[in-house]
C-alpha positions as CSV (number, residue, x, y, z in Angstrom):
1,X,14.0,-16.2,38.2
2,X,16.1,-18.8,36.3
3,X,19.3,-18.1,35.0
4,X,18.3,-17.8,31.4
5,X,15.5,-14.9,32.6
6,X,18.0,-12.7,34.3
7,X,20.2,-12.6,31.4
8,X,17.6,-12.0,29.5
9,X,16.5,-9.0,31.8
10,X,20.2,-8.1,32.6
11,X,20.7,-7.5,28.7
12,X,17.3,-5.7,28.2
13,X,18.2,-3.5,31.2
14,X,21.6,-2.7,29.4
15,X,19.9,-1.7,26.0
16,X,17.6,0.7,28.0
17,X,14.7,-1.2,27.9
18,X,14.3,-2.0,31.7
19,X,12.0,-4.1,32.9
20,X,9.3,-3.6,30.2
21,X,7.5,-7.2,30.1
22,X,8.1,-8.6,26.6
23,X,4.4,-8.4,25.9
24,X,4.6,-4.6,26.2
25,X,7.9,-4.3,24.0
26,X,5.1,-5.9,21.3
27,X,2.9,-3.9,21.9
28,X,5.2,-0.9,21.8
29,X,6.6,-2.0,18.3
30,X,3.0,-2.7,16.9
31,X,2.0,1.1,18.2
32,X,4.8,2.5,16.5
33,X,4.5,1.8,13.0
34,X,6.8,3.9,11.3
35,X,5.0,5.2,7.7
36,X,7.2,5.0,4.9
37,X,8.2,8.4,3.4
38,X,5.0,9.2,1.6
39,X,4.4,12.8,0.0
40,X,0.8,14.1,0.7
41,X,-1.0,15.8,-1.8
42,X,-4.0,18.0,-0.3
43,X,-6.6,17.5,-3.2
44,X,-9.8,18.7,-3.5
45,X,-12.9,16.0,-3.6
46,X,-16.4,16.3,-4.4
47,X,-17.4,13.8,-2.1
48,X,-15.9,11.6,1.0
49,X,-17.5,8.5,2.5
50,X,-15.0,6.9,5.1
51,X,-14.3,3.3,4.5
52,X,-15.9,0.7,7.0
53,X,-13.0,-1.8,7.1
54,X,-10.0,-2.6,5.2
55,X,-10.3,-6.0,4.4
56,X,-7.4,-6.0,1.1
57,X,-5.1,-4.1,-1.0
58,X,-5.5,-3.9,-4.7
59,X,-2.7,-3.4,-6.9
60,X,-2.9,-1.6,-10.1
61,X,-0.8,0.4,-12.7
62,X,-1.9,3.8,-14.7
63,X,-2.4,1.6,-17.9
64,X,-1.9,4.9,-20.5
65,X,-2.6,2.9,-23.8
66,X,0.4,2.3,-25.7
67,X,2.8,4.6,-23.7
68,X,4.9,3.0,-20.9
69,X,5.3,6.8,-18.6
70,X,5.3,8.6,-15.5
71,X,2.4,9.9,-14.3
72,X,1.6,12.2,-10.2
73,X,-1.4,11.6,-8.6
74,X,-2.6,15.4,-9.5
75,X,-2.2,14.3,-13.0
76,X,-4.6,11.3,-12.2
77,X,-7.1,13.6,-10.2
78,X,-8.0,15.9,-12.8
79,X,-8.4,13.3,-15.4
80,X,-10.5,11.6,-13.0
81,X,-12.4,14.7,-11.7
82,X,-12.5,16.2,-15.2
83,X,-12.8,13.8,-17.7
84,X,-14.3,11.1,-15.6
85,X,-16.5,12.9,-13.2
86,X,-15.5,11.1,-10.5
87,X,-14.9,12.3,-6.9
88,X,-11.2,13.0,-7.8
89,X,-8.3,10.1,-8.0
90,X,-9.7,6.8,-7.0
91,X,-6.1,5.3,-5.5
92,X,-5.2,5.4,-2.1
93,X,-1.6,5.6,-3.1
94,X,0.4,6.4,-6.2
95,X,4.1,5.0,-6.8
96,X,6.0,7.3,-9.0
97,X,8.5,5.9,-11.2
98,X,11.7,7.1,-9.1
99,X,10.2,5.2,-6.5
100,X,8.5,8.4,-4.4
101,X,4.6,7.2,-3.2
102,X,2.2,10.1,-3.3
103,X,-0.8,10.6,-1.7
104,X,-4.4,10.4,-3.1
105,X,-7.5,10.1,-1.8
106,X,-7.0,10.1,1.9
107,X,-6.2,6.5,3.5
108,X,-9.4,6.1,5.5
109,X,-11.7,6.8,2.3
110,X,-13.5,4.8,0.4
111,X,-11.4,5.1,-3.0
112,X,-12.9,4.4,-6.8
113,X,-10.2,2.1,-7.5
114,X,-12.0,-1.5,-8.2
115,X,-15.5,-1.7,-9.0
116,X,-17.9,-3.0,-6.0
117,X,-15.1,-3.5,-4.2
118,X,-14.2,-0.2,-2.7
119,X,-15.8,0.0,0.7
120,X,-13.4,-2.8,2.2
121,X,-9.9,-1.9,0.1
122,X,-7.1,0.3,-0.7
123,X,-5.7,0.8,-3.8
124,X,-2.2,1.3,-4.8
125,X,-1.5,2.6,-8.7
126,X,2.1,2.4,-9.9
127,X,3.0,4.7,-12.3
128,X,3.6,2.9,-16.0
129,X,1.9,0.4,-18.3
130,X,2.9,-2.9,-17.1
131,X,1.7,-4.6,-20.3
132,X,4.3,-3.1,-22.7
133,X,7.1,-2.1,-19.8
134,X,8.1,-3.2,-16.6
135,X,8.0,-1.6,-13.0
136,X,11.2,0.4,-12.2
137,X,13.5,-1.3,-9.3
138,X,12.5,2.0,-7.0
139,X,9.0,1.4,-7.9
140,X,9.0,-2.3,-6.4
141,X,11.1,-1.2,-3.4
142,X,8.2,1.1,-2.6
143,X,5.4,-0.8,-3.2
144,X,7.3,-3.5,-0.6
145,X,7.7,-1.1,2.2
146,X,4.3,0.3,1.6
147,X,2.6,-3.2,1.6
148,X,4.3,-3.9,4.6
149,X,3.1,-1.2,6.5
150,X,-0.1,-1.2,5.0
151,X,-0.7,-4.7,6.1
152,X,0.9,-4.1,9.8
153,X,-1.4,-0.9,10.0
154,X,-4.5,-2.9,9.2
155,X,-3.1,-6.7,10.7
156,X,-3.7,-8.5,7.2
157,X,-1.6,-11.1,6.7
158,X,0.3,-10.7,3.3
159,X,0.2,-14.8,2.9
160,X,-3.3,-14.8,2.9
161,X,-5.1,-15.4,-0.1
162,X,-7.0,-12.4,-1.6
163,X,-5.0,-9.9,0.9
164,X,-2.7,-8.3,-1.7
165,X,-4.3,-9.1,-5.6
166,X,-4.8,-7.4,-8.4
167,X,-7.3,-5.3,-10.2
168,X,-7.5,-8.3,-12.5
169,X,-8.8,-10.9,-9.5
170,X,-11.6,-8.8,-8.9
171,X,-12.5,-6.5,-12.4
172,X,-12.6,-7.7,-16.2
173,X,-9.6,-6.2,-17.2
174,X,-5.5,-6.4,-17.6
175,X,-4.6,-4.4,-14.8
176,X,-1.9,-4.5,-13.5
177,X,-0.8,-5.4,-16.4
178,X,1.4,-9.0,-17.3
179,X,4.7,-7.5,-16.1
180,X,3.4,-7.0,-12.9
181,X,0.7,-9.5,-11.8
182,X,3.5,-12.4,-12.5
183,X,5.7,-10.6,-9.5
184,X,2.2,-10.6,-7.2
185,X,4.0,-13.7,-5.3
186,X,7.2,-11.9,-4.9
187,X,5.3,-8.7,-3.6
188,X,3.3,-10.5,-0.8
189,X,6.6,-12.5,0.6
190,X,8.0,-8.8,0.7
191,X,5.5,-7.6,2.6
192,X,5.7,-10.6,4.9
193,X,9.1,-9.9,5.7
């Protein structure tokens, strides 16, 4: 052992770490991915398919036509289950506009969130029409943290291309709206970090 290792080891010891190799330290830190504060709704669904892999995340925002609001994710679920027919809420996640992420469909699920492309994705929904308003500054903090985790629970790589896009790259339509597609960049170097 070399000089450099045993201070190395010698300060490791002093943190309490002992002589855990470094490799299992890593291993340790990837195992213990702390999830961000995230308030879990228990909905009811009609149907459940679990989702073979999760390939991306899709970004999207509630869209309400000419209103910039707040919506929850039991708000979403009946108009989805009700009015739509569907399951119940297609996202994965909902981002409130005090910043507080919600639960919806349950994280392993296939979600109805981005036409033919559900099986391999997860879909985040921020609360808000991001055509005519612009994403709260707690919104964007959560959607970061979440991201990051998300892509740490799943080893994407937030960099990559087509790892974190939006509705728009994959669907005809403006989700998630001009305010927050151009800030796609900033969210993935976010998530990075």
């Amino acid at each position: 052992m070399n000089r450099r290792e045993f201070f190395k080891w010698a300060a490791l010891s002093t943190l309490g770490i002992g002589l855990l190799g470094l490799d299992s330290l890593r291993a340790e830190a990837k195992s213990d991915l702390a999830e961000p504060p995230i308030f879990k709704r228990f909905l009811t669904f009609t149907e459940y398919e679990t989702r073979p892999s999760t390939d991306f995340i899709v970004i999207h925002h509630t869209g309400f036509p000419n209103v910039d609001k707040d919506s929850t994710v039991v708000d979403i679920h009946k108009f989805h289950q009700g009015t739509l027919g569907w399951a119940g809420v297609g996202y994965h996640y909902l981002i409130r506009k005090d910043g507080m992420i919600e639960q919806g469909r349950r994280p392993n699920m296939v979600g109805a969130h981005a036409y033919r492309h559900n099986k391999n994705s997860v879909g985040i929904c921020l609360a808000g029409n991001f055509d005519i308003g612009d994403p709260t500054a707690a919104q964007l903090q959560s959607v970061e943290v979440l991201l990051g985790w998300l892509c740490r629970k799943y080893e994407l790589d937030p960099l990559k291309s087509g790892v974190i896009i939006g509705h728009r790259d994959l669907n005809d339509t403006t989700c998630p709206g001009v305010n927050l597609y151009e800030i796609m960049s900033h969210l993935r170097r976010a998530a990075a970090r």
